[in-house]
Backbone bond lengths (Angstrom), bond angles and torsions (degrees), N, CA, C in turn:
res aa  C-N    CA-C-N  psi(-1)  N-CA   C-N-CA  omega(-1)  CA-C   N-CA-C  phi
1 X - - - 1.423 - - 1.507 110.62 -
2 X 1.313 118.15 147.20 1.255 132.08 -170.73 2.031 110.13 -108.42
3 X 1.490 86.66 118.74 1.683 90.62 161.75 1.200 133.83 -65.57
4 X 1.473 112.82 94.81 1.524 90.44 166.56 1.422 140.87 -107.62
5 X 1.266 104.42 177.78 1.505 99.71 -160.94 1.539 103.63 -116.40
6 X 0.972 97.81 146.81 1.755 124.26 157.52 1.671 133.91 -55.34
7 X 1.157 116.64 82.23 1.514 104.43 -167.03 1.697 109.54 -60.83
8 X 0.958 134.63 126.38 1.701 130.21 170.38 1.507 98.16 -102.89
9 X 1.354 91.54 137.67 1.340 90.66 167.64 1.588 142.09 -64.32
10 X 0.939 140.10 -158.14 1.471 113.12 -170.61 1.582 101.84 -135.12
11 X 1.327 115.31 -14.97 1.581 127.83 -168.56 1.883 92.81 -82.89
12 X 1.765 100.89 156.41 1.205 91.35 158.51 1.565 132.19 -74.89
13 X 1.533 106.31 158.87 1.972 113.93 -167.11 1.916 95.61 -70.75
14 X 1.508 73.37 130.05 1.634 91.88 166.24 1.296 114.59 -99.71
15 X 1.302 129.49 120.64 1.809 123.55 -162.13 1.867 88.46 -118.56
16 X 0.948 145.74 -20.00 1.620 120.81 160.80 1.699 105.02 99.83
17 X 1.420 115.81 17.03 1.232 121.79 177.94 1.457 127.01 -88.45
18 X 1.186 103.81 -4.01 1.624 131.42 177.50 1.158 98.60 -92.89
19 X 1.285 147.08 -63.39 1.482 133.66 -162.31 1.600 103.63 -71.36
20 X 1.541 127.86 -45.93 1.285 141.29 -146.29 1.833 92.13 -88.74
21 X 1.652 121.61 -11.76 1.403 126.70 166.96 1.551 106.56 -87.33
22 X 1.238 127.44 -52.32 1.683 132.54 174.35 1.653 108.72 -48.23
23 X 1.486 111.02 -50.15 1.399 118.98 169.14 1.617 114.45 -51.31
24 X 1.288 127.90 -45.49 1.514 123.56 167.24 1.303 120.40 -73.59
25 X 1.278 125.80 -48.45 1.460 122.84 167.40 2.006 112.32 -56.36
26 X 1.210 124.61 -47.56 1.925 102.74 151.35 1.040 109.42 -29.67
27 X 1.658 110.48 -64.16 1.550 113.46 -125.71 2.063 91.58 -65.61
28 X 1.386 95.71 -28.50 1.603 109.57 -169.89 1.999 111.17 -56.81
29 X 1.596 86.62 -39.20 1.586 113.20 -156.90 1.460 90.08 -59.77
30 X 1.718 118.72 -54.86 1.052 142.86 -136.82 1.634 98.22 -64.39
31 X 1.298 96.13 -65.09 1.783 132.41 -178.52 1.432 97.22 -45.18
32 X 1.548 121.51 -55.80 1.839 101.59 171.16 1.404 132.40 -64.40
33 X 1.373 101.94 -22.69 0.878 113.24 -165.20 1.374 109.75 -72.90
34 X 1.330 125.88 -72.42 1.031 132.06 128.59 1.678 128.88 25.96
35 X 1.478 124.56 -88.67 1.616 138.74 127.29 1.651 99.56 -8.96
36 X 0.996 128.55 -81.95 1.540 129.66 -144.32 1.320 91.10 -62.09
37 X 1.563 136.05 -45.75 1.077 151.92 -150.23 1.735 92.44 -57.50
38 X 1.757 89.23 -85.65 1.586 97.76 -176.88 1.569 125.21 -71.21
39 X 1.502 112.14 -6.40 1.873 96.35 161.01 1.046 102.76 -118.95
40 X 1.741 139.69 68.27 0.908 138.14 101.61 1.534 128.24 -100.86
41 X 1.612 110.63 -3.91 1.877 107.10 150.91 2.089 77.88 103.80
42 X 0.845 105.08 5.11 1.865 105.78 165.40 1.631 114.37 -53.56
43 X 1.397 101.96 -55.39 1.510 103.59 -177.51 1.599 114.43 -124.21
44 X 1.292 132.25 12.13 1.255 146.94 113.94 1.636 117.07 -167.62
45 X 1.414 106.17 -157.62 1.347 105.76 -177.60 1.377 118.95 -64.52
46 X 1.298 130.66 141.12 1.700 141.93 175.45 1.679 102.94 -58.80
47 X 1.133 135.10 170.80 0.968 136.54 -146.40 1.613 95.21 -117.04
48 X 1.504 112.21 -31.44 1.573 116.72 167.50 1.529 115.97 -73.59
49 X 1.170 106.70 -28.89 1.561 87.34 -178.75 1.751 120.72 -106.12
50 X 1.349 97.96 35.52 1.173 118.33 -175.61 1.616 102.08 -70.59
51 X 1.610 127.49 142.18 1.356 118.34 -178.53 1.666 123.84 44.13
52 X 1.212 111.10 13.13 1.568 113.35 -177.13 1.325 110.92 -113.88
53 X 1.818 125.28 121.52 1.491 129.46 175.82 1.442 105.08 -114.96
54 X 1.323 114.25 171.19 1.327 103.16 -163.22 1.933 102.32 -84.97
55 X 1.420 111.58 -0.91 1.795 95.83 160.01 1.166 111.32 -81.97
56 X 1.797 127.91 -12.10 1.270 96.13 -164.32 1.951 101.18 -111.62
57 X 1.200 108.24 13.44 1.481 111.19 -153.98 1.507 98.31 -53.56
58 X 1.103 114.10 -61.83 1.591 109.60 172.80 1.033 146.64 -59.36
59 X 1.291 98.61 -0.89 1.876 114.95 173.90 1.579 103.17 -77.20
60 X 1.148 128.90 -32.19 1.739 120.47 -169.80 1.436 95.11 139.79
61 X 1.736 90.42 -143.10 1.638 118.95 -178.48 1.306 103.86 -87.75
62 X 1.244 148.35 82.14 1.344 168.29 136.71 2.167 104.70 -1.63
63 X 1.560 100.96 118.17 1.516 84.19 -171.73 1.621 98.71 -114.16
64 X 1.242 140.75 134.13 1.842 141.24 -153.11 1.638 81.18 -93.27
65 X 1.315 114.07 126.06 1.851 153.62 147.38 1.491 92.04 -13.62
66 X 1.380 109.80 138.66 1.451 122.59 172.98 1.502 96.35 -74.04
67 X 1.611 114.61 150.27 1.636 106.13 172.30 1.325 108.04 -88.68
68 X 1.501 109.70 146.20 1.648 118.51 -166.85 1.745 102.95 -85.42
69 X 1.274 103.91 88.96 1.254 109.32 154.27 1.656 115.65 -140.72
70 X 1.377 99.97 165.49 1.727 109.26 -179.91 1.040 113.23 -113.65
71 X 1.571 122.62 178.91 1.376 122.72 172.86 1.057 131.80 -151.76
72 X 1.598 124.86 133.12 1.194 132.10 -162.27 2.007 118.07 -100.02
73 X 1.686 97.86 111.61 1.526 82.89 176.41 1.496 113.89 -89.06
74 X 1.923 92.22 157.36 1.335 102.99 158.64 1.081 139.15 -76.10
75 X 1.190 151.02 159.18 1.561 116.82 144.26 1.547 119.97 -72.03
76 X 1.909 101.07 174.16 1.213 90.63 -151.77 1.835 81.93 -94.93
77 X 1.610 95.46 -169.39 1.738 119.29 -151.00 1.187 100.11 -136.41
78 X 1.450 121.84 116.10 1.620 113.85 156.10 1.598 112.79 -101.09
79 X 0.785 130.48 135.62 1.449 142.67 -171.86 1.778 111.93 -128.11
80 X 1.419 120.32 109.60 1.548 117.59 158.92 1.444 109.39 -48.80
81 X 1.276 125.20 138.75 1.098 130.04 155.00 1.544 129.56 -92.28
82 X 1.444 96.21 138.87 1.768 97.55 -177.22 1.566 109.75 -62.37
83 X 1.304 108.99 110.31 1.917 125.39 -173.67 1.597 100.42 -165.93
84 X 1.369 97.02 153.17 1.601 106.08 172.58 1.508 114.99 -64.89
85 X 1.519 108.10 -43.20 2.168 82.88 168.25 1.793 99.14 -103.80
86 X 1.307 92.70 -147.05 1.577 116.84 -156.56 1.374 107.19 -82.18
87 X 1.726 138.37 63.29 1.331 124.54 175.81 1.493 119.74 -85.92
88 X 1.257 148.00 162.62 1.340 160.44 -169.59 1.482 104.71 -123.92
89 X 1.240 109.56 161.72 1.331 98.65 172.98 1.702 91.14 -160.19
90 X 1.409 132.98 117.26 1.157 167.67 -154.40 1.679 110.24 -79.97
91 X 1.295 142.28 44.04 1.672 109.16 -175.41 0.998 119.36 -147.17
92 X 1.446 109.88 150.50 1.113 145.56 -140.41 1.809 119.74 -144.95
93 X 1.443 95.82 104.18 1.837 112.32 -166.45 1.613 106.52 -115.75
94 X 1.215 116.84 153.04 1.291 126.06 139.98 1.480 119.50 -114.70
95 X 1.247 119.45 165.28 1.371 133.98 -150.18 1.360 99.09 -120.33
96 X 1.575 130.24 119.24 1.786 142.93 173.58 1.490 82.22 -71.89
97 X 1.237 122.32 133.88 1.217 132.40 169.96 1.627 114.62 -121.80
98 X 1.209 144.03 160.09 1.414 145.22 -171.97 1.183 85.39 -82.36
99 X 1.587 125.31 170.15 1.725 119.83 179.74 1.584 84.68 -111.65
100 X 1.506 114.11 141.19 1.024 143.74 -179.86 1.461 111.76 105.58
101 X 1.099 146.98 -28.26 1.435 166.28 147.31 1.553 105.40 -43.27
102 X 0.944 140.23 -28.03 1.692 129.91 -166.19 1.597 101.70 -75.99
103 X 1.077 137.24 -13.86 1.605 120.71 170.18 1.629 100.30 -78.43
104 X 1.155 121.00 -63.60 1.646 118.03 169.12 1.699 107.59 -39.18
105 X 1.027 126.91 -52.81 1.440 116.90 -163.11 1.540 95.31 -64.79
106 X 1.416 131.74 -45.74 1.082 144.04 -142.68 1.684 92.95 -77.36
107 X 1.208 120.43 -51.14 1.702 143.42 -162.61 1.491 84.64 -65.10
108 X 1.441 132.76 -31.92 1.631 121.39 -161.77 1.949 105.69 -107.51
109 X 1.229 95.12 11.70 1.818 98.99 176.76 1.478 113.69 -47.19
110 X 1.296 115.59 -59.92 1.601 118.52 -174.46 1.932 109.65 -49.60
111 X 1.459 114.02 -19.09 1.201 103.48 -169.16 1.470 95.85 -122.50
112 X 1.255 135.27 1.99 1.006 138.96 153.43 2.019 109.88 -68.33
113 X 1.105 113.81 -49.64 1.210 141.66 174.37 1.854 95.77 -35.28
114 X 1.488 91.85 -69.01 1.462 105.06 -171.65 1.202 126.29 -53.60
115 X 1.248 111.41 -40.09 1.684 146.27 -171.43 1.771 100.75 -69.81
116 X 1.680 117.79 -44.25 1.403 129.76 169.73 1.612 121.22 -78.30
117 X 1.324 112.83 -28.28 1.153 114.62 155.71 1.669 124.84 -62.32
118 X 1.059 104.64 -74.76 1.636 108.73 -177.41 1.721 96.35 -42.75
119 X 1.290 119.57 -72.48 1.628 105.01 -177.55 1.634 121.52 -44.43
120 X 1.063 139.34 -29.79 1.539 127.32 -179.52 1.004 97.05 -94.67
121 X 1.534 150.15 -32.94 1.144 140.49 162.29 1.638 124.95 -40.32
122 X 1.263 121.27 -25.02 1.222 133.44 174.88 1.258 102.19 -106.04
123 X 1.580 137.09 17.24 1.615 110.62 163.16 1.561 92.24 -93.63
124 X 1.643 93.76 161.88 1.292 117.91 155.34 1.500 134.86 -74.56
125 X 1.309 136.56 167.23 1.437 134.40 154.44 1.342 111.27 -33.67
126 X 1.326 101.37 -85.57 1.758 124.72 176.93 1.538 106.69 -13.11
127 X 1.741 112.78 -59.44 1.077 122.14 -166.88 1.591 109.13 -54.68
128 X 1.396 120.09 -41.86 1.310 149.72 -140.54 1.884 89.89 -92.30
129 X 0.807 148.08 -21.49 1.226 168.97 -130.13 1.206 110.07 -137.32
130 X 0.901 116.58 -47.52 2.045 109.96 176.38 1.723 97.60 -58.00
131 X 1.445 106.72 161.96 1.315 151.02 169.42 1.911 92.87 -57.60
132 X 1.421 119.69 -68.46 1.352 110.62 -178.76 1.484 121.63 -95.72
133 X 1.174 107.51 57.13 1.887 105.82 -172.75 1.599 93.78 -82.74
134 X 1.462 119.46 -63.23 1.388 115.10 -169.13 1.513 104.06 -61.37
135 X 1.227 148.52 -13.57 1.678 137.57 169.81 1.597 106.25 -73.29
136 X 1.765 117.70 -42.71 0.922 119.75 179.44 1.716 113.77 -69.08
137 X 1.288 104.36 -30.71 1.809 94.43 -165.45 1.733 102.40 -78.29
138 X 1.499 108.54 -36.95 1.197 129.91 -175.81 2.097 102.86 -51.38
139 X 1.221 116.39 -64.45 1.250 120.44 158.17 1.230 117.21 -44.20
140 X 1.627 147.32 -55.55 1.405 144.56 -176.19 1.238 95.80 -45.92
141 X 1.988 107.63 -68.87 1.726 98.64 -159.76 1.668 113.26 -78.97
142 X 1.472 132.05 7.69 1.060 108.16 143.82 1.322 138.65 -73.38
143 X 1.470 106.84 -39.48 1.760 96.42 166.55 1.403 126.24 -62.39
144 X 1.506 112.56 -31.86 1.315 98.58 156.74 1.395 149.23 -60.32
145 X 1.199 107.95 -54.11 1.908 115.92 152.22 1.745 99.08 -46.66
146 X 1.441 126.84 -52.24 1.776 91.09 -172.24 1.308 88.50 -43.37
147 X 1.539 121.10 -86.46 1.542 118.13 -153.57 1.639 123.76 -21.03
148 X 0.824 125.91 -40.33 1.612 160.00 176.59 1.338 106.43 -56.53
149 X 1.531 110.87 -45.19 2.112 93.31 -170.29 1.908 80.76 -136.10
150 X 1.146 132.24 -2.51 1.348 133.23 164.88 1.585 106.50 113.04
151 X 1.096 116.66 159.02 1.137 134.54 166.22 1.514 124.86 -29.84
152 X 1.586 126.28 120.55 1.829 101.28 -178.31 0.950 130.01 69.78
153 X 1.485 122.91 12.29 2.014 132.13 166.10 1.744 95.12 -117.11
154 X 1.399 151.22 -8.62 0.883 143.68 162.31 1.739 111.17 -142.41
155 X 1.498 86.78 124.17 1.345 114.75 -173.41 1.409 120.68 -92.79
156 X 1.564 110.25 -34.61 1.546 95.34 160.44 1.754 101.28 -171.08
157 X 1.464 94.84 178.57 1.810 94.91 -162.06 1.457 98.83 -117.21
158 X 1.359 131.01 127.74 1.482 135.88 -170.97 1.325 103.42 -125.70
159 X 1.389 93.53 118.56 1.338 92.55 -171.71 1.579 105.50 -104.39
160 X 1.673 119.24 131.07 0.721 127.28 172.60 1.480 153.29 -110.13
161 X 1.304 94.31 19.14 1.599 130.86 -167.12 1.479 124.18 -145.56
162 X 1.630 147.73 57.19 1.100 123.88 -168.82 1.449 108.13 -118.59
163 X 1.347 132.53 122.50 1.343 133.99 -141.12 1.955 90.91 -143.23
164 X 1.205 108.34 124.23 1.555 89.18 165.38 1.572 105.54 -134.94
165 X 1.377 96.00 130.20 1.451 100.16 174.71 1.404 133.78 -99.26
């Protein structure tokens, strides 16, 4: 049987403790850096001075006022939909109204009514079927109702009913 041998290399051992030290001192650099960034309000607000003014600093966790508006329902709407057989389509919104405005909004229902009819009456299936139909329909009949009871008495349309049959 034959001895064998082991070649070793002949250079001095490189053990890899130099790169894996440069790698923590970044990784260190990075991490303040980082910190300094966002609690000094550089790349947005700090997480402490979130909701905090200087009347309320000493009160705690500070919670921001519901906005004062009311809301007016509709009734709800069945509408056939344009399709080769017999679909329905179910909905049912109330209206964010500015507060002081809900007797006016309220006084213009019948033509608000009208204004929501004729538009869902003219969507399609197809339409009805996308991923964003309710963002899109939700947007149509608000600009329409503004037009409808005016500008700045309805703030937004919630829809609370969409059913398709």
């Amino acid at each position: 049987m034959t001895d064998a041998t082991v070649d070793e290399p002949e250079g001095p051992k490189k053990s890899g403790k130099k790169g894996l030290m440069i790698g923590a001192v970044l990784a260190l650099l990075g991490a303040a850096g980082g910190y300094y960034v966002t609690s000094s309000g550089l790349l947005g607000k700090a997480p402490e001075a979130e909701g905090k003014t200087a009347d309320n600093a000493d009160a705690g966790d500070a919670i921001d006022a519901l906005p004062d508006v009311g809301f007016v329902d509709l009734p709800p709407v069945i509408v056939s939909v344009n399709s080769g057989d017999s679909r329905h389509l179910k909905f049912h919104a109330q209206l964010e109204v500015a507060v002081g405005h809900e007797a006016e909004v309220e006084k213009m229902i019948p033509r608000i009514m009208d204004v929501m009819n004729g538009y869902l009456r003219a969507i399609n299936l197809s339409d009805l079927e996308d991923s964003l139909a309710l963002v899109r329909i939700r947007g149509h009949l608000l600009r329409r109702i503004g037009i409808v009871v005016g500008e700045g008495r309805v703030r937004d349309v919630l829809v609370t009913e969409f059913v398709l049959n």
